[in-house]
N, C-alpha and C positions, 0 to 999 in steps of 0.2 A: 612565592618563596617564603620561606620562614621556618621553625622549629618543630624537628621532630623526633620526639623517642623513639628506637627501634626494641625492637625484641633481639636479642644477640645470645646464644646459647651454645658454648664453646663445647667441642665432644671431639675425641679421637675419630679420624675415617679408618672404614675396615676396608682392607687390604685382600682382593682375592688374587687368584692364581690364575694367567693365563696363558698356557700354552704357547710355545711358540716365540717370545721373546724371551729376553733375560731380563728378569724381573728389580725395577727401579728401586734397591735396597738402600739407598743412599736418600732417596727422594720421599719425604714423610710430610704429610699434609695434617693442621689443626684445621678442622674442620667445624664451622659455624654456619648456628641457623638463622636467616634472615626475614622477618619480618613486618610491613610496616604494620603499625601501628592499628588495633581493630578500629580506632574512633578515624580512622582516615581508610582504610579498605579491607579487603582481605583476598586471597590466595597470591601470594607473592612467588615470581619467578624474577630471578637476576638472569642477564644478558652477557654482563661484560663489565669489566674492570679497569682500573686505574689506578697508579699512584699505591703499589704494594696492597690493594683494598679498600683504601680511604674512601674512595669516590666508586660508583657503581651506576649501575642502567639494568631499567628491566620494568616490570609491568604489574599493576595489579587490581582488583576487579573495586567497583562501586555497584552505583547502577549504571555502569559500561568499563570496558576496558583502559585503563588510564598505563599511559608511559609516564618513566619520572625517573631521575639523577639523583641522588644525595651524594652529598660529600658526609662523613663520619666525621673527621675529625672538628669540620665547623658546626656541624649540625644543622645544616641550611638541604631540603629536598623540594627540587622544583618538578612540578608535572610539565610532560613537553604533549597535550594534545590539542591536533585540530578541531578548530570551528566547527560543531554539529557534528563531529564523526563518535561515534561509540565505539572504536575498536582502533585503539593506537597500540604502537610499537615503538621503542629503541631500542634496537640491536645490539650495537657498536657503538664505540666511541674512541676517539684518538684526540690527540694535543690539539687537532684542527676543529674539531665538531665531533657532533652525533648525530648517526642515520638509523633511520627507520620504515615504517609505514601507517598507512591510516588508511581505513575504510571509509568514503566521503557518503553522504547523506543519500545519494541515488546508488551507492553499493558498489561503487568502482575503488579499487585499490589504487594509492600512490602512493609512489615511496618519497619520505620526508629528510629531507638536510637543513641541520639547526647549528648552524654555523659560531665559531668562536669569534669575538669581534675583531682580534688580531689580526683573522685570519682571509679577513673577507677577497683581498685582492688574490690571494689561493685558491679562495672556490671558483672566482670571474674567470681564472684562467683555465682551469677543470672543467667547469659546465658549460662556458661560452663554446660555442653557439648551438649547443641541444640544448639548453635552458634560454628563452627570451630575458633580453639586460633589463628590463624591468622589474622579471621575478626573480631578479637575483639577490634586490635590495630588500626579499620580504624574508618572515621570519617565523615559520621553517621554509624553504626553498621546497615546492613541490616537484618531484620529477613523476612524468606519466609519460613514457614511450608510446610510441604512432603505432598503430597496427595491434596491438595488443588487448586482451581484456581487463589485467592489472600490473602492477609494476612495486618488487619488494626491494628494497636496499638494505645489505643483510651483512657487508661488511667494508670498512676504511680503514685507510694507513695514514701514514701521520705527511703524506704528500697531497694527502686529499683525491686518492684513488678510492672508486668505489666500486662494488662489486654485489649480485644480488640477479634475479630472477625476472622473469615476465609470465605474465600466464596465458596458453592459448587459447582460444573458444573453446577448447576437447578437455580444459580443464590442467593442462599438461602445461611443465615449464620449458625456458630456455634460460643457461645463464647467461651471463649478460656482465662486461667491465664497462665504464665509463672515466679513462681516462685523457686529458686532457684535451679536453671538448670534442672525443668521439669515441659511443657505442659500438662495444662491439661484441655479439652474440656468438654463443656457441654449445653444442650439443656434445655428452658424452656417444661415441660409436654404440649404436646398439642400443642405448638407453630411450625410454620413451620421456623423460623427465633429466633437467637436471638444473641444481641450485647450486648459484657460487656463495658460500658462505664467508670468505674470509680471503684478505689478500695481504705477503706480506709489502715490505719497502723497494724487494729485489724485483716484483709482480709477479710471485709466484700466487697461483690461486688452492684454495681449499674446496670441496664443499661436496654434496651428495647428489649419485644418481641412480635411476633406478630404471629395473630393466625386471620383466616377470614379475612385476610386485613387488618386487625385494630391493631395499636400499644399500647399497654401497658408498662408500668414501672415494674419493679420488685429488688428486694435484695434477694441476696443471701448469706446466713449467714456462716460464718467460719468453720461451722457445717452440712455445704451443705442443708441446708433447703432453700427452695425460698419461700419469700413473694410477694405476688401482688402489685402493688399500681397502684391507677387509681385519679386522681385531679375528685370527687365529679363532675357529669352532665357534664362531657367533655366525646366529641367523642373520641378522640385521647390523649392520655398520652405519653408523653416521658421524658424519666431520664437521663437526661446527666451525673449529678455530684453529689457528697456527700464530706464531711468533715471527721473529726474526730469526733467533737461535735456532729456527727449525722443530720445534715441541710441537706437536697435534693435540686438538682433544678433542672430544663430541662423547657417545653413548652407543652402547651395544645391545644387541637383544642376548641373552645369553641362552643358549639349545636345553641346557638340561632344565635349569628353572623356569625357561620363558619370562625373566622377568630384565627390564631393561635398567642396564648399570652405566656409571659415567666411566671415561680414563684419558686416562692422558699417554702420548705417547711421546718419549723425550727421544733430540735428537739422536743422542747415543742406540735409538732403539730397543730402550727398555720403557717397559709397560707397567702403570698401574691402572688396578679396573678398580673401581669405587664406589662402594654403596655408602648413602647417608648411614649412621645407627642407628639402631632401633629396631626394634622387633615388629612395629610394624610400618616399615618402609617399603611400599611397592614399586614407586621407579626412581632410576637416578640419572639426571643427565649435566655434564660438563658444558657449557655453552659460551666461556671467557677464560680466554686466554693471556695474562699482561708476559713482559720480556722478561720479567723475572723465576717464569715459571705459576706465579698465583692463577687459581683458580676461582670462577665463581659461575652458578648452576642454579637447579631448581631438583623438588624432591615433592614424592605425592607421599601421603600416609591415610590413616584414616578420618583426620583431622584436616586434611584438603593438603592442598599446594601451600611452598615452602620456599622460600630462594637459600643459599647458602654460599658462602666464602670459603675457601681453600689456602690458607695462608704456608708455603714451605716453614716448615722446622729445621732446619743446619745442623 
C-alpha cells in the first residue's frame, strides 16, 4: 500500500439515442478518465465502485496482469494478486470485501475473496462448508469448485452473496450463486454459456448468456424465473451490473456502427447508451454499478485501454 498519483481527466459523456426506451433526460453523467500511473503500469480498466467514486477496483498490466483498489480521496492503492499467478482480477466490491479471480501458476482459474476484517464471521457463514475452515482464515479465500476446469467470481452484495461462472472442458460456462454455504448452478434455456455477473440484496441475479454466438443480458429473479434483456437494435447485449434501485448497466454492440458502447439502464426504464469522447474512441463499456446510480468502466482508443468514472450531475 502506499501513494499514488492518478491521471484524472474530467470530459462531458456523449449521449446517443436508443430506440425503444425513453430516454434518461434527467440522468447526466461527468465523465472521467482513469489511469494509473505509467511509472506503476499501464492499460487500465475499472470494475466497480464505491463510496460515490472515491474507492475503485479493476486491473492493469506490468509484466502480468495486476488487480488493485485505490481509494481517491486518501490516496492509498493496494494490488490484491496471487502468489506466482500473472493474471489477476477484482471485479466487485461491497462493504464486505472484494471478489475476483486468478490464473494459478499450472493455468487453472480460481476465483478470489479478500475479505474486510470486520467482516470475517460473514464470510464463515457464506462459505462454510464449500470452503474448508482452514482457508477461510487466509487471505484471499480461494474458491475452486469440484468438477470444473475454472472458477470466476464476478459479483457480491453487501450479505456476502456471491455470484460468478465455472468453466466446462468444451470451454463453455455455467453460472453459478454461492450463498450461505451452498452452490448453486444454473443454465440460461437454450444458451450454450452463461455468466452470473452481479447480484442484488433482494438475490436478484444479472448477467450474460449466449446462445448462436451471440450475447444476451438476462435477470434472474429470487423466484428462479429468468428474464431476457436485449438494449433495442443492438447485435450484442451484455449486463455486467445492477443496483438495488434496480438500475442495469454493461455495453452493447451497436448494428449500424459495429462499434461497442456502454449504458445504463435506470429503473424507470430509461436508457442512456455512452461513449467515452473523443474522436478516437473505439469501444465503451460500463462494468460498475454503486446505489447511487455512479458509474465506472473502461474505454480502448488508439493510445490503449483507459478505466473511467461516471460521476451523476443533479
Amino acid at each position: 500500500m502506499g501513494s499514488v498519483r492518478f491521471t484524472l481527466v474530467v470530459l462531458v459523456g456523449l449521449i446517443f439515442t436508443v430506440s425503444g426506451y425513453a430516454q434518461a433526460s434527467q440522468r447526466n453523467y461527468r465523465l472521467t478518465r482513469y489511469d494509473v500511473p505509467h511509472t506503476t503500469g499501464t492499460n487500465t480498466s475499472l470494475f466497480d465502485l464505491a463510496k460515490g467514486g472515491r474507492v475503485v477496483v479493476g486491473t492493469y498490466f506490468t509484466n502480468r496482469q495486476n488487480a488493485f483498489g485505490a481509494n481517491q480521496k486518501t490516496r492509498t492503492f493496494t494490488t490484491y494478486n496471487v502468489n506466482g499467478s500473472f493474471v489477476n482480477f477484482v471485479i466487485a466490491i461491497s462493504n464486505v470485501g472484494l471478489v475476483g479471480s486468478a490464473d494459478l501458476p499450472e493455468g487453472k482459474r480460481v476465483g478470489t475473496i479478500w475479505p474486510r476484517k470486520p467482516w470475517a464471521a460473514l464470510w464463515k457463514k457464506t462459505l462454510s462448508p464449500v470452503v474448508p475452515f482452514a482457508s477461510l482464515e487466509r487471505n484471499p479465500i480461494v474458491i475452486d469448485i469440484d468438477g470444473y476446469q475454472g472458477t470466476a467470481l464476478l459479483g457480491l452484495n453487501d450479505h456476502g452473496h456471491v455470484v460468478g461462472a465455472v468453466q466446462r472442458a468444451d470451454f463453455t460456462f455455467r453460472g453459478f450463486s454461492l450463498i450461505e454455504g451452498k452452490v448453486v448452478f444454473f443454465d440460461y434455456p437454450g444458451a450454450h454459456s452463461t455468466r452470473a455477473e452481479g447480484i442484488r440484496s433482494d438475490g436478484t441475479i444479472v448477467g450474460i448468456y449466449t446462445r448462436d454466438n451471440v450475447n444476451h443480458g438476462f435477470l434472474l429473479t429470487p423466484y428462479g424465473q429468468f428474464k431476457p434483456f436485449d438494449v433495442p437494435q443492438a447485435c450484442e447485449t451484455f449486463l455486467f451490473d445492477t443496483n438495488d434501485a434496480g438500475d442495469l448497466a454493461g455495453a452493447y454492440v451497436d448494428c449500424a456502427s459495429r462499434q461497442m458502447r456502454g449504458y445504463v439502464l435506470t429503473r424507470k426504464h430509461q436508457l442512456r447508451a455512452i461513449t467515452f469522447p473523443g474522436a478516437g474512441t473505439i469501444a465503451t463499456e460500463v462494468h460498475g454499478l454503486d446505489e447511487q446510480g455512479n458509474i465506472a468502466g473502461r474505454f480502448d482508443d488508439a493510445t490503449g485501454r483507459h478505466g473511467f468514472l461516471g460521476i451523476l450531475v443533479r
